[in-house]
C-alpha positions in Angstrom: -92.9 56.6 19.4 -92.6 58.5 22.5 -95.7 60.5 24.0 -95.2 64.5 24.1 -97.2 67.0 24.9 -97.3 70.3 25.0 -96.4 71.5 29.0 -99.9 72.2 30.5 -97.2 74.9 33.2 -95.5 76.4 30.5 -97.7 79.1 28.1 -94.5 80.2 26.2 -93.0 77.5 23.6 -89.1 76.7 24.8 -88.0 77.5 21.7 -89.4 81.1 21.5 -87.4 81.8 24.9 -84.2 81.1 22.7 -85.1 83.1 20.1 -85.9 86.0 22.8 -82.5 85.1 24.5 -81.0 85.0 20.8 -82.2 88.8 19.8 -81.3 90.2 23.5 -77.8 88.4 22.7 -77.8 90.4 18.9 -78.9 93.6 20.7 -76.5 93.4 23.5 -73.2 91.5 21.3 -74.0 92.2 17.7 -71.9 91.2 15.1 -69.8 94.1 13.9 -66.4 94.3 11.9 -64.9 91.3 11.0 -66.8 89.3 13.0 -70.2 90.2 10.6 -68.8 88.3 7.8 -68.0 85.5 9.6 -71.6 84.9 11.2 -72.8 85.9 7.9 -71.1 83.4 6.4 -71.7 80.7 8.8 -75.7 81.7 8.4 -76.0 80.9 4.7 -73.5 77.6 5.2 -76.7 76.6 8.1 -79.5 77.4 6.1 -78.1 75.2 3.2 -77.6 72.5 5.7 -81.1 73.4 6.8 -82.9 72.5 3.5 -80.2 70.1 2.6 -81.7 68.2 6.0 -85.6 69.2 4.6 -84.8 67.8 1.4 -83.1 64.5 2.9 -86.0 63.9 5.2 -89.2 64.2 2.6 -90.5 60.4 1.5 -90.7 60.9 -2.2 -93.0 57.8 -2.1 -95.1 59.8 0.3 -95.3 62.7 -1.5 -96.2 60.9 -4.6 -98.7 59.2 -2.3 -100.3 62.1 -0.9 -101.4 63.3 -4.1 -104.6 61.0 -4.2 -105.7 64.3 -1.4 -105.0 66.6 -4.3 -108.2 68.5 -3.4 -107.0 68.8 0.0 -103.6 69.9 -0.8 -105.0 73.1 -3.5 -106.7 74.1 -0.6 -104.0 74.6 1.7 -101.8 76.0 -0.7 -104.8 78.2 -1.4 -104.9 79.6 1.6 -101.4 79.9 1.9 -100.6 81.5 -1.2 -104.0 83.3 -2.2 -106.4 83.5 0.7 -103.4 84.6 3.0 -101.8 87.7 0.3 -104.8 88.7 0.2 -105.9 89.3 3.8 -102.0 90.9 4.2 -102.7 93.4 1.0 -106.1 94.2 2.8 -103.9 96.0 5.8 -102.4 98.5 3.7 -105.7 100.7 4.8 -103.6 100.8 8.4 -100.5 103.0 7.0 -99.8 105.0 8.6 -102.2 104.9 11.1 -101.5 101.6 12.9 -98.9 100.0 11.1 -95.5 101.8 9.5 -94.9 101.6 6.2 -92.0 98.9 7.1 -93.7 97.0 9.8 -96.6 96.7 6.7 -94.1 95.5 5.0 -93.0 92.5 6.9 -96.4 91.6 7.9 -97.1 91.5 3.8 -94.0 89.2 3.5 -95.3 87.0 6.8 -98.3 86.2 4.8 -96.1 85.1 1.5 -94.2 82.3 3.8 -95.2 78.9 3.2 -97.0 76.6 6.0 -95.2 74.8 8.7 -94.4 71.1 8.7 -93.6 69.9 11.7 -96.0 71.8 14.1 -98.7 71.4 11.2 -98.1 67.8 11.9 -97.9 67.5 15.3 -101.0 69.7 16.4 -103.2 67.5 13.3 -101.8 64.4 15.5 -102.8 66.3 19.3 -106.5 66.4 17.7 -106.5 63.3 15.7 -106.9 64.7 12.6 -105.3 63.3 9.0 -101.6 63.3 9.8 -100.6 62.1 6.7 -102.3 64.4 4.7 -100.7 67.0 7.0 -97.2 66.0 6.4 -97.8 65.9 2.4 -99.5 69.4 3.1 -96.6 70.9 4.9 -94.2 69.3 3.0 -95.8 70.5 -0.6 -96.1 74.0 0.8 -92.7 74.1 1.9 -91.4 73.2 -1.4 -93.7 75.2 -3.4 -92.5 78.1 -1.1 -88.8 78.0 -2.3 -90.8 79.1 -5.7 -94.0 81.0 -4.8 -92.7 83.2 -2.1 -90.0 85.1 -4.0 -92.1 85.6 -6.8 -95.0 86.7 -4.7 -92.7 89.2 -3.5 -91.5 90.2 -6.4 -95.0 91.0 -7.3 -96.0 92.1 -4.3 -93.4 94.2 -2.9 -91.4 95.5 -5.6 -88.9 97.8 -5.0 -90.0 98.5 -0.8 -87.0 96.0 0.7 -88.2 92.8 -0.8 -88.4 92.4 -4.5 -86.8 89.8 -6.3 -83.7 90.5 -8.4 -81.8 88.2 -10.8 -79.1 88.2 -7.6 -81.5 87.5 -4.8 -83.0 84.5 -7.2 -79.4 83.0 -7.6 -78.9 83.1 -3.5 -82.0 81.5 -2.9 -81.3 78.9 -5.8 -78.0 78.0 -4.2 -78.7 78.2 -0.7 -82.2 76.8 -0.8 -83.5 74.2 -3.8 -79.7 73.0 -4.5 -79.3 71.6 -1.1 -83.0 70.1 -1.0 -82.2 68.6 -3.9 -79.1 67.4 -3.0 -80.9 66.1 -0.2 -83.2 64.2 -2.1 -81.0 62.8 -4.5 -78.4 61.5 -1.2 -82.3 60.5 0.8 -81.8 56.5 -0.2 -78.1 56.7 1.3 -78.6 59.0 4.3 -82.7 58.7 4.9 -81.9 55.8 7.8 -79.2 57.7 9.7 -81.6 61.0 10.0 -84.3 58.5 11.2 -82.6 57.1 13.8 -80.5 60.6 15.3 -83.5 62.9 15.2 -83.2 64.0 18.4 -79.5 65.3 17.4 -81.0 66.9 14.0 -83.9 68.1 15.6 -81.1 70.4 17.5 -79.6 71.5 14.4 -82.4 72.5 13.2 -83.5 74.9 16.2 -79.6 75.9 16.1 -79.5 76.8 12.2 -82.5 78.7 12.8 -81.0 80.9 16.1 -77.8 81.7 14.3 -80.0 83.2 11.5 -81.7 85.4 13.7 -78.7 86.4 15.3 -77.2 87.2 12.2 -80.3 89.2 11.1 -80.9 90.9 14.2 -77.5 92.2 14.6 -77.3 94.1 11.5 -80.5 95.4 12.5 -78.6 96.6 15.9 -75.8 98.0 13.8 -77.7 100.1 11.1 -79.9 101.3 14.0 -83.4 100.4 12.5 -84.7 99.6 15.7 -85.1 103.2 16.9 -87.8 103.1 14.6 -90.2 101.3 15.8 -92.4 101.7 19.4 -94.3 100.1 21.7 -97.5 101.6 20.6 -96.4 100.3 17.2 -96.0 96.6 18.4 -98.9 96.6 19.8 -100.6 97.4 16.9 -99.2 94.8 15.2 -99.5 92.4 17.9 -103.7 93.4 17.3 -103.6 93.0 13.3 -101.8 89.6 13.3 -104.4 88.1 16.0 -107.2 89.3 13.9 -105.1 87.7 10.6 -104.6 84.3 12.4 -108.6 84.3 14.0 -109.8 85.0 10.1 -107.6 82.2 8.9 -108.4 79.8 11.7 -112.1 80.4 11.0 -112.0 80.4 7.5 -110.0 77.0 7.0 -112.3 75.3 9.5 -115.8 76.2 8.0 -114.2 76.9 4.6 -113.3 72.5 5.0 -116.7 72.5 6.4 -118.6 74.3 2.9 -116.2 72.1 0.8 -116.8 68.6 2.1 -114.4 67.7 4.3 -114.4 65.1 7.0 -113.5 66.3 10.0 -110.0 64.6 9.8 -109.3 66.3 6.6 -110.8 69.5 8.0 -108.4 69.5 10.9 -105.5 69.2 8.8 -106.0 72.0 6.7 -106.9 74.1 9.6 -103.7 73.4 10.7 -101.4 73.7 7.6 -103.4 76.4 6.2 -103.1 79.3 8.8 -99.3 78.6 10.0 -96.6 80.5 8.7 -93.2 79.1 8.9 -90.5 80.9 10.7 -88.4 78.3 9.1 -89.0 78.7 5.7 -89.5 82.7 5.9 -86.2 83.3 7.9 -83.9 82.1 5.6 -85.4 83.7 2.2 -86.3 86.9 4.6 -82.7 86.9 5.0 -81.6 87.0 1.1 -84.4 89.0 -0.3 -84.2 92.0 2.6 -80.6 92.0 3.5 -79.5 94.5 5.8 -83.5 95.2 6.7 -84.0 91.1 7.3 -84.5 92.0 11.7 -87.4 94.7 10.8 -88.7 92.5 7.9 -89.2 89.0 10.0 -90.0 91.0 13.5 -93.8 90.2 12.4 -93.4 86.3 11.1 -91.5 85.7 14.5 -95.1 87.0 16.7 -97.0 85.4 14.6 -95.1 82.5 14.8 -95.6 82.1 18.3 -98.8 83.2 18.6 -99.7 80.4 16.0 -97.9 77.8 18.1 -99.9 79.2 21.5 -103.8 79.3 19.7 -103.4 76.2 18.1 -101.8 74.3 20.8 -105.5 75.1 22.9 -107.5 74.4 20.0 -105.7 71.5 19.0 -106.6 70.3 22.8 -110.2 70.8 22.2 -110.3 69.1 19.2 -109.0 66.1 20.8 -111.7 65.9 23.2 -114.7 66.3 20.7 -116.4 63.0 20.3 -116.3 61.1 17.8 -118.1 58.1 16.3 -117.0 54.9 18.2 -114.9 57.1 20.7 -115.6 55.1 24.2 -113.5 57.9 25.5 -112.8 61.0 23.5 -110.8 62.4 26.7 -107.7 60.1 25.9 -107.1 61.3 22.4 -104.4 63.9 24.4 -102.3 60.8 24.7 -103.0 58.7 22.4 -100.4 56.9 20.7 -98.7 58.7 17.7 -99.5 62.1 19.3 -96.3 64.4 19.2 -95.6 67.2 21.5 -95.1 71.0 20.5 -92.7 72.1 22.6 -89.5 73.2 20.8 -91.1 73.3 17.3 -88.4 75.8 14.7 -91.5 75.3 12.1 
């Protein structure tokens, strides 16, 4: 496999600069009249084609494998789905001091969103850590999320832009688990041609992704919302979600630590358990807010890429902590298997 890395010039993920460009486009040239159903459209046909590609991809006979780290997967999905609720239920003490009621909102939802896959993968690779584990992590959370999240929201958020109605659980049915099934189900006919183009899918996977934030973000432009919020306001909410990601960071390290971990297995669920996938969350963001989707995900997309920027330095210093038998610690950074970060959607 080819050796990436994450570009020691560049502080700001590639990727993010599209999704930047891609709101400035939505604010500028938003979708409006006729045009609206037809990007609307086109997003739902993409994210179906999204999971269809998720579903297509996943090893069952890894999966099934995986599960002999059972203890290692609860505890990701823990964090994901417990420790992480939690910590976002704990910030309704800052409305409507620091944080509006809908800014609160879509940082409750960030925290719902299962983990990532392919950064959680690629960082556990940067500081040799468990990669397998990590891609049966990542991969377990992202199907578990298809489930959890809209329930969790449901619960969670009730009536305030995100609950889950009988219609919203139909959408995400259909334009979520049908196609990762589908994808599993086609997997033993189409598995070889994804692994040798992944270059090409890797592409429409970052483009799926952009033409649902377009679509989002423009009917944010149209319906005004973003007169609402401030500077002052982002940077508030730039200040909660660091503190969110340095308690999870913290906690998934030690918390390995207290539970017996090795420090392979440790780094993996430091990794999967404090990422948030903009992947995952756009998409059901998308059906479960509607027209409120820009304002909802504004938080997940920060976080996202302040996840991607911590753990790309920690991920670097894990590589160079010694280890028994290491002649060299210093060449774990390119050591072969290690994957790059740059241009990660996850």
């Amino acid at each position: 496999m080819k050796r990436l890395s994450w570009p020691r010039w560049m502080p700001v993920d590639p990727y993010i600069l599209l999704l930047l460009g891609t709101v400035g486009l939505a604010a500028l040239v938003p979708a409006r009249g006729t045009a609206a159903p037809v990007a609307s459209g086109a997003a739902t046909a993409a994210i179906a084609f999204l999971f269809f590609l998720y579903g297509a991809r996943l090893s069952t006979h890894e999966a099934l494998a995986g599960l002999r780290h059972w203890r290692l997967h609860v505890t990701v999905l823990a964090c994901t789905f417990l420790v992480f609720p939690a910590l976002g239920l704990a910030t309704r003490g800052l409305v409507p001091g620091l944080l509006t009621h809908d800014l609160y909102t879509g940082l409750l939802f960030l925290t719902l969103v299962p983990s990532t896959i392919q950064s959680s993968i690629a960082f556990t690779s940067i500081a040799r850590g468990n990669v397998p584990a990590a891609i049966c992590a990542g991969s377990f959370s992202s199907l578990a999320g298809i489930f959890v999240t809209p329930l969790l929201a449901a619960v969670l958020l009730g009536n305030s832009g995100g609950g889950l109605s009988t219609d919203s659980l139909v959408k995400i049915v259909l334009q979520l688990l049908v196609p990762f099934l589908a994808g599993q189900l086609l997997r033993r006919w189409v598995g070889g041609f994804l692994t040798r183009h992944r270059t090409v899918l890797g592409l429409v996977d970052r483009g799926s992704i952009l033409l649902v934030v377009y679509t989002a973000f423009s009917e944010g432009v149209v319906q005004g919302i973003w007169h609402q919020v401030s500077l002052l306001r982002l940077g508030g909410l730039l200040v909660v979600e660091a503190a969110l990601l340095a308690v999870m960071l913290l906690l998934t390290w030690y918390g390995g630590r207290a539970l017996g971990f090795d420090r392979e297995d440790r780094i993996a669920i430091q990794f999967a358990g404090s990422k948030k996938s903009l992947a995952s969350g756009l998409p059901m963001a998308s059906v479960l807010f509607g027209t409120h989707a820009s304002l909802a995900v504004l938080p997940l997309m920060l976080f996202h890429q302040m996840q991607l920027m911590v753990c790309a330095v920690i991920a670097k210093r894990r590589a160079r902590d010694p280890r028994p038998g290491d002649a060299d610690a210093g060449r774990a950074i390119g050591a072969p298997g290690a994957v790059g970060t740059g241009s990660l959607p996850g």
